[in-house]
N, C-alpha and C positions, 0 to 999 in steps of 0.2 A: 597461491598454492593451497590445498585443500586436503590436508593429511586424512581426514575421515573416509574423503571421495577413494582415495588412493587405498587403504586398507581394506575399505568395502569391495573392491576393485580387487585385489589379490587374493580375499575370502573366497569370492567366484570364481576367479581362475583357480584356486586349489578345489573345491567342490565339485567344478568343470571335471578338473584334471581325474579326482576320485571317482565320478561317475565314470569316465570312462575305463579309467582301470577296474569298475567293478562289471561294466561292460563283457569286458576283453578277458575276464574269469571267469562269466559265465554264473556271475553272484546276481546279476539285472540283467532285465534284456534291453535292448538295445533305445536309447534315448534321443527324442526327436531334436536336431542340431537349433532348431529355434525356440528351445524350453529356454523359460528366462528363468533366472535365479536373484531371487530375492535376498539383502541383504540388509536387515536391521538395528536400530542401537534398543535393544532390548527395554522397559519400564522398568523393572526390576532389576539391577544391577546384581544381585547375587544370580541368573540367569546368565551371567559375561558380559562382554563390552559389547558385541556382536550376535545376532542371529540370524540364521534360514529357516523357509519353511519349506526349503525346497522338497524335503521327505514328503510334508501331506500334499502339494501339488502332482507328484507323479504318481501317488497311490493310485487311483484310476488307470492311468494304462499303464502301470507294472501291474496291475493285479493283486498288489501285495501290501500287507499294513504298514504304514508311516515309518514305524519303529525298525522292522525288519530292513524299508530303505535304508533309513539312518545310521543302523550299526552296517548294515553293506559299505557306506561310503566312510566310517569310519575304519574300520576294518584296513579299506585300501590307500588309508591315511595313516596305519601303524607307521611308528616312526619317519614320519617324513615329515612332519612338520618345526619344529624349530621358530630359525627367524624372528616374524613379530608375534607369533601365536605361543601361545605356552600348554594352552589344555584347550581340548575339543570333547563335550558332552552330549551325553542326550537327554532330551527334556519332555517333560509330557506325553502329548499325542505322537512326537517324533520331532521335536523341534531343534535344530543343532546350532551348540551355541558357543563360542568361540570366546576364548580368555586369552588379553592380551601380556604379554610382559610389560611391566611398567614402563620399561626404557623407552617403551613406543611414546610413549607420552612427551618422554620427556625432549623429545625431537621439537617439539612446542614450543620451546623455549630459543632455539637457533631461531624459527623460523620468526618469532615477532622480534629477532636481532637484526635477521633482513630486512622486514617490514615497516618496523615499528609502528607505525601511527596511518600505515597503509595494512595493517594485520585484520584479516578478514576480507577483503576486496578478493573477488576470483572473476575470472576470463572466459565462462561459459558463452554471455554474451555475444565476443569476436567483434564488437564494434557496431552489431546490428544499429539502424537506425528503428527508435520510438518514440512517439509521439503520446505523454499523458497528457489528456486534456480531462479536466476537471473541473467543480466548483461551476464552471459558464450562466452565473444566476441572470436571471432577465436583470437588465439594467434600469429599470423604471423603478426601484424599491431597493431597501437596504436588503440585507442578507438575514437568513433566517438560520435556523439549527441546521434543517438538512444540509445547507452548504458548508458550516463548521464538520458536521461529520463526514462529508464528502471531499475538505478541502484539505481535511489533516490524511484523508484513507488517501486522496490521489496523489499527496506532495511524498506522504512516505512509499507510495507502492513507485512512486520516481524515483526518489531515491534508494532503495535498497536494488532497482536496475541498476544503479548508477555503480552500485557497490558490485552489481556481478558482472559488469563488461560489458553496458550496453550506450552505447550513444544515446543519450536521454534530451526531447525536447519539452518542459511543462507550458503549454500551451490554454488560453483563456477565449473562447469564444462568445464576443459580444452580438447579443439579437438585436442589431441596431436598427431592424427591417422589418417588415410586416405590419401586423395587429396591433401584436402589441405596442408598437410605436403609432401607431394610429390612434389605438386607446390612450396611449399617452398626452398626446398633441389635444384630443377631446376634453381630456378631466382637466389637464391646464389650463384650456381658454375657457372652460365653464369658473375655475376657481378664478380667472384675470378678469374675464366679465360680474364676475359677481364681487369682487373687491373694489371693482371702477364704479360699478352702478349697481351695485345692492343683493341683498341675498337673490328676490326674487325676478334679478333680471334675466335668467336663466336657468333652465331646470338642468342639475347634474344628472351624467348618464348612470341609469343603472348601473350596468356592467365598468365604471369605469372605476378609478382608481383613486378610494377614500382616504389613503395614508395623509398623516399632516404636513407628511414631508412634500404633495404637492400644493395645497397651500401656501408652505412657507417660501416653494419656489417661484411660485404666482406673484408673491409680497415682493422678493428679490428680483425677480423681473422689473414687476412696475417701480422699482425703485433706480434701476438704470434706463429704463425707455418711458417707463410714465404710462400715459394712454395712447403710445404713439401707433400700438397698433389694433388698437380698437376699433376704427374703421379698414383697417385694411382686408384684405379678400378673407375666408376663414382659410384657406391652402397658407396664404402664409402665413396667415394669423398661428393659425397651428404648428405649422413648421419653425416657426421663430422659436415658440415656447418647446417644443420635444425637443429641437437642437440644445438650447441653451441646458435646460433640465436633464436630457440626456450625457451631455460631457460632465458637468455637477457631477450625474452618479457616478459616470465611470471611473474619475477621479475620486470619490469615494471608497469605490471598491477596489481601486488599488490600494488605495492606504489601508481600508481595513486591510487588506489580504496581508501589506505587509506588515500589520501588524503581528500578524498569524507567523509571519516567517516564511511566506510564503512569496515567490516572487518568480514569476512568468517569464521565461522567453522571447514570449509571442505574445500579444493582445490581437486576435484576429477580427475583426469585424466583419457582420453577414452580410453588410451593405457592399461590401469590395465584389461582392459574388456578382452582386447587381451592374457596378458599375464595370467588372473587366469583361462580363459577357458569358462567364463560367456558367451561370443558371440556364441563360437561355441554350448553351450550347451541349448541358447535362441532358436538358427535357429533348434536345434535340437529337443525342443518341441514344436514347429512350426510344425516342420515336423511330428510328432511323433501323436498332436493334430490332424492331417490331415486337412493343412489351407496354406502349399505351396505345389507346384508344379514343375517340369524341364521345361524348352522351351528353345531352341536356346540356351543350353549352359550353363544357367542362372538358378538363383534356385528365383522364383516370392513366391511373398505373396498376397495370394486370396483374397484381400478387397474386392472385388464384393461381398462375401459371406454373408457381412458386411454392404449389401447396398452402399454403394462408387462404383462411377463410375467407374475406373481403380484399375486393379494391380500393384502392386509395386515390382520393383528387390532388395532381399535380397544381395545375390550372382550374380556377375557379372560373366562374361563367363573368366576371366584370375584368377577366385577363389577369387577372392578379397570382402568382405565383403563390403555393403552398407554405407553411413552413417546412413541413417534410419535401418538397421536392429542394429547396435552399437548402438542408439539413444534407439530402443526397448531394449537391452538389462541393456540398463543405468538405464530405466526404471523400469523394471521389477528388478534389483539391489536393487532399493529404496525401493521397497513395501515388496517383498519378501528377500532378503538378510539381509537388513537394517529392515525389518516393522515399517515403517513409516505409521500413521495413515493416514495422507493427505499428498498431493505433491502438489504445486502452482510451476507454470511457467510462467515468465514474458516473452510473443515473442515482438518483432515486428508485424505489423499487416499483414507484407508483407508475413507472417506466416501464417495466415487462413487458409489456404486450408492442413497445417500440423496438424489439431489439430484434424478433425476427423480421421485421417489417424490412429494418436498415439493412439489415443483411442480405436479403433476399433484392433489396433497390443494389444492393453494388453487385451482386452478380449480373441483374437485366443490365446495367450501365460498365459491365466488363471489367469488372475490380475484385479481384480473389475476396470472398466474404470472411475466410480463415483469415488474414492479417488484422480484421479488428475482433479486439476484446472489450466486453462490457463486463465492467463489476458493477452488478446494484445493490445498495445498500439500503437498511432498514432505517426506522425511522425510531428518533432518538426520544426518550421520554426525559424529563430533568424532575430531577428531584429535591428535597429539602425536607430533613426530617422524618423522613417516610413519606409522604406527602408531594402530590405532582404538583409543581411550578408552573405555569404557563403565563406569567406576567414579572413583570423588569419591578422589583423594587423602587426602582430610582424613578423610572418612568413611568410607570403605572401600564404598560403597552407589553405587547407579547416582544416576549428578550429575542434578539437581533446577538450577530456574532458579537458585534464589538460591547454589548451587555454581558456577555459569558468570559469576552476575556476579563473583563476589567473587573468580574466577580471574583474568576477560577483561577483566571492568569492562562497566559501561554503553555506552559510547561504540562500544566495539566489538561489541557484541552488539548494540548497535541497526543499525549498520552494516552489520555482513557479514550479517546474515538476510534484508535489503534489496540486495544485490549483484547476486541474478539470482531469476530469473522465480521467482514462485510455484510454477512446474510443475518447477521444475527441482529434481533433487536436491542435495543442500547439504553440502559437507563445510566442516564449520569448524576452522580448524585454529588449536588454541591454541598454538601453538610462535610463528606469526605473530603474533597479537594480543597479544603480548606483546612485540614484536620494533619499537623503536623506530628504525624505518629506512624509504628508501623505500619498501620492499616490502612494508611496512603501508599497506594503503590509505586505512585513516584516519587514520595518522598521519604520511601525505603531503599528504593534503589540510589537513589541521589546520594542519600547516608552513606550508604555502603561504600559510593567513592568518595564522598568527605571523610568519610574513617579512616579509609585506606589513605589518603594525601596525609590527611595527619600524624598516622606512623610513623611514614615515607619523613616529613617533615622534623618529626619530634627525633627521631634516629641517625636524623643528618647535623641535628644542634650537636649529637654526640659524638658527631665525625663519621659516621658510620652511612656508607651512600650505597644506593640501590648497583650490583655489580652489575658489568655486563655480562656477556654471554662468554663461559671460557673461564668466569673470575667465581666463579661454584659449582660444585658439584650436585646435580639434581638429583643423583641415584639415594640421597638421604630422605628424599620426600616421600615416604614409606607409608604414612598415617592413613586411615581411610577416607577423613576431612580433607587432608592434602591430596590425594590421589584425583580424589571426586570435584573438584575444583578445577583440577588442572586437568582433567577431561573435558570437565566444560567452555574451559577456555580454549583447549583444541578445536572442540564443536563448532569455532563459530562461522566458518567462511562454509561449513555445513547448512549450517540452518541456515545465512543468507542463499545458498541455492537452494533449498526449497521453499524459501523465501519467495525468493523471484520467481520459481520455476512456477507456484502456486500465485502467484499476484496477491500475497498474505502478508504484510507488515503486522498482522497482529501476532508470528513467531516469534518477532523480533522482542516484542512487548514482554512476553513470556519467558521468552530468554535470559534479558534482563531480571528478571523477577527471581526468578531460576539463580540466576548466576549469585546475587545479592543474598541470595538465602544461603547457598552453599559459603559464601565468605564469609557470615554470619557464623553459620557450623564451625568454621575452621576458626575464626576467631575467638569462640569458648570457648574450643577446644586446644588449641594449640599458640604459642606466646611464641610470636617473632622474634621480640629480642630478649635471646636466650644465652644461657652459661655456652652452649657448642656452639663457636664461630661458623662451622661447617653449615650447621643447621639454619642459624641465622639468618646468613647469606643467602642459603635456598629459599627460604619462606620470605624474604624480603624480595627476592626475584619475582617469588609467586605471585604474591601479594602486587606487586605494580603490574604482572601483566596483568594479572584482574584487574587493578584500575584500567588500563589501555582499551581493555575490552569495552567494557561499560562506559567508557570515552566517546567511543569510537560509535559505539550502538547507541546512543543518546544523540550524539551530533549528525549521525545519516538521518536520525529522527528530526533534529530540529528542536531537541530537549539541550536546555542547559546541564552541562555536570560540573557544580559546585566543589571547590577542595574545600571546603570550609562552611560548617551550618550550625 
């Protein structure tokens, strides 16, 4: 349930209702049935709980200034309001803004009676089926920063679906096909031939793949087959070493990931594409849609048809399938094979110019473009000191996830990649995440519900236990710390929808932050356990549903919440 959704909900209907009645007086004229009306939780709280703008919206076709709308629809709001609303003003330009009675608040307090430890989950979702897939790093190398900020933005933009009623699948797409598995298979048998027979029995490929990590998988090869396949053809000679090297990583990167806290549903691999037939049968209703064409050898896909500037090659001229035509087929797997309601994709941003490409490939291949979302995200700068980082202490090599956990930890890496917008650029700065003070943001908030357990704790050695719902009186929580508190803890199954509605987990960050400061406020300002039992009880109530909140909003995240620091 979603006490804000519901309020905002009855503001419009009584707005609705005053427009018409100023209608039907002859005070406006008459208002188009598809005007939408806008409902806000105002920045400024001396503003009220709620605002509209609906006044400066209809000033154009009333003809009339904002203000004159505003007291019009006040006017046909004389005494009829009551209820949850207690005072309707007007503000500014004509802004009308809505003061609640406290009581309304305090409905808050039943509702996480119902709930409890399920308080904030809401049902906008219905069950829809989606698919986040995320992180999908090429499996030939460890993992880099972009997938740490991509892997904490796709596990949390799942979970907070999770929290608003969506059937959620986290799904890992391995490139176990193509190129880069060819590049693979090459830079391993140049490192196995040149540990068997010398640096210069072999020249390494340019283009291929200098990490140590295929050396040392070269060393571990020959140390289970020896030279056994040093005569053998290069097809398999290569193949031996990409298979072997290959399961290595992937096994890698499930551990790192669950080191992360992150843990997959699905590990898809592109190769399935290959072997159940789904590629050849994608390029085939490509073909068949009439949307590619032959040239030079090659089998192209008409995006021009599509408005996009160039064509794209499915089919290379040696038959070799694209990655993007594999990619379309991956696609087109999820919706149709799989029917997934939605599909979210976490890129890089270095990815743009792929996103109308893919979309434009599932409409010519007959798949609504509208069910996938792409979030891209920027690219992360790390810091120390002021000073940009780009090398692992420990290793001397540019730092890999499992360098950043083992610096920052978990807790703060899932945190601060979650702070701001996906689109935003991110400097993370290790000096901080290591910095046990306010000015850690997660280990302000973490406080906050360590403080809060230890009240809860130190007042129960006195016999003294958190009541339930029924066993206080809330109408005592009068204070403006108390009040603003416990609005925010109303807020919350708010913010998780526009949470979800926005594919924003960085609200939630905010939120928390938010919350932590307000219980901070109330805590200098006001003493839980007081001389007025009545009052005790309330702010003792208060008080744990704010820990429940920031429980709750930490664990969708995958952040630890500590009673004790």
């Amino acid at each position: 349930m979603n006490l804000v959704a519901q309020i905002k909900e009855e503001i419009s209907e009584i707005i609705g209702e005053a427009l018409a009645s100023a209608v039907a007086s002859g005070k406006l004229a008459p208002v188009a049935e598809d005007v939408e009306i806008f409902v806000e939780e105002p920045k400024d709280k001396s503003n009220g709980d709620f605002s509209s703008n609906i006044a400066m919206t209809l000033a154009k076709p009333q003809g009339k200034a904002p203000r004159v709308i505003a007291q019009a629809i006040v006017d046909a709001l004389d005494g009829k309001l009551g209820g949850n609303i207690e005072k309707i003003e007007i503000a500014g330009a004509g802004f009308l803004n809505f003061h609640l009675d406290k009581a309304w608040y305090y409905k808050t307090f039943e509702l996480i009676d119902q709930m409890g430890e399920d308080y904030g989950k809401i049902d906008i979702g219905k069950g829809k089926t989606v698919m986040v897939e995320f992180v999908s790093a090429n499996p030939t190398g460890p993992m880099h920063m972009g997938n740490a900020r991509g892997g904490a933005l796709g596990d949390c933009i799942a979970g907070v679906l999770e929290y608003a009623g969506y059937d959620v699948t986290r799904e890992f797409y391995i490139n176990d096909a193509g190129n880069q598995i060819e590049k693979l298979g090459l830079s391993l048998e140049a490192r196995y031939i040149q540990q068997l027979k010398g640096a210069d029995a072999i020249e390494f490929p340019e283009d291929g793949y200098h990490g140590e990590d295929i050396s040392a998988h070269a060393a571990a090869f020959i140390k289970i087959h020896g030279d056994k396949y040093l005569d053998a053809p290069e097809a398999e000679r290569r193949q031996a070493l990409a298979e072997y090297a290959l399961e290595l990583n992937i096994a890698n990167l499930k551990s790192g990931l669950e080191q992360y806290r992150i843990h997959y549903d699905v590990w898809f691999r592109e190769s399935e594409l290959y072997k159940s037939g789904e590629l050849d049968e994608t390029i085939k209703i490509l073909t068949d849609n009439g949307h590619t064409y032959e040239q030079d050898g090659a089998i192209w896909l008409a995006l021009t048809k599509f408005g996009l500037d160039k064509d794209e090659v499915l089919v290379r001229q040696n038959g070799h399938p694209t990655y993007f035509a594999a990619d379309i087929a991956y696609h087109r797997n999820k919706f149709v094979a799989r029917g997934f309601d939605m599909g979210i994709n976490t890129w890089g941003a270095d990815h743009h110019g792929h996103v109308a490409r893919m979309k434009a490939a599932l409409d010519a291949v007959g798949v609504d473009s509208e069910k996938l979302t792409v979030i891209l995200f920027q690219l992360v700068r790390l810091m120390r000191d002021g000073e940009v980082v780009r090398m692992s202490k420990r290793t001397g090599k540019a730092i890999t996830l499992s360098d950043l956990l083992e610096e920052a930890g978990v807790d703060v890496a899932r945190f601060f990649f979650n702070m701001q917008r996906a689109g935003g650029h991110l400097d993370f700065d290790l000096s901080l995440a290591k910095t046990q003070s306010n000015e850690n943001p997660v280990y302000y908030v973490q406080y906050a519900h360590a403080r809060i357990c230890s009240i809860i704790r130190q007042m129960a050695e006195d016999g003294i236990t958190v009541p339930k719902f029924g066993e206080f009186d809330a109408a005592v929580l009068v204070e403006d710390a108390e009040i603003d508190l416990l609005r925010k803890i109303c807020a919350l199954p708010e913010e998780i929808r526009i949470s979800a509605e926005n594919l924003e987990p960085a609200k939630m960050t905010r939120y928390l932050m938010e919350i932590a400061a307000l219980f901070h406020t109330f805590y200098n300002a006001c003493r839980v356990k007081c001389d007025d039992e009545k009052l005790m009880k309330a702010r003792l109530a208060l008080i744990a549903s704010a820990a429940l909140v920031i429980r709750n909003v930490l664990t969708m995240l995958k952040v630890s919440a500590p009673e004790q620091m």
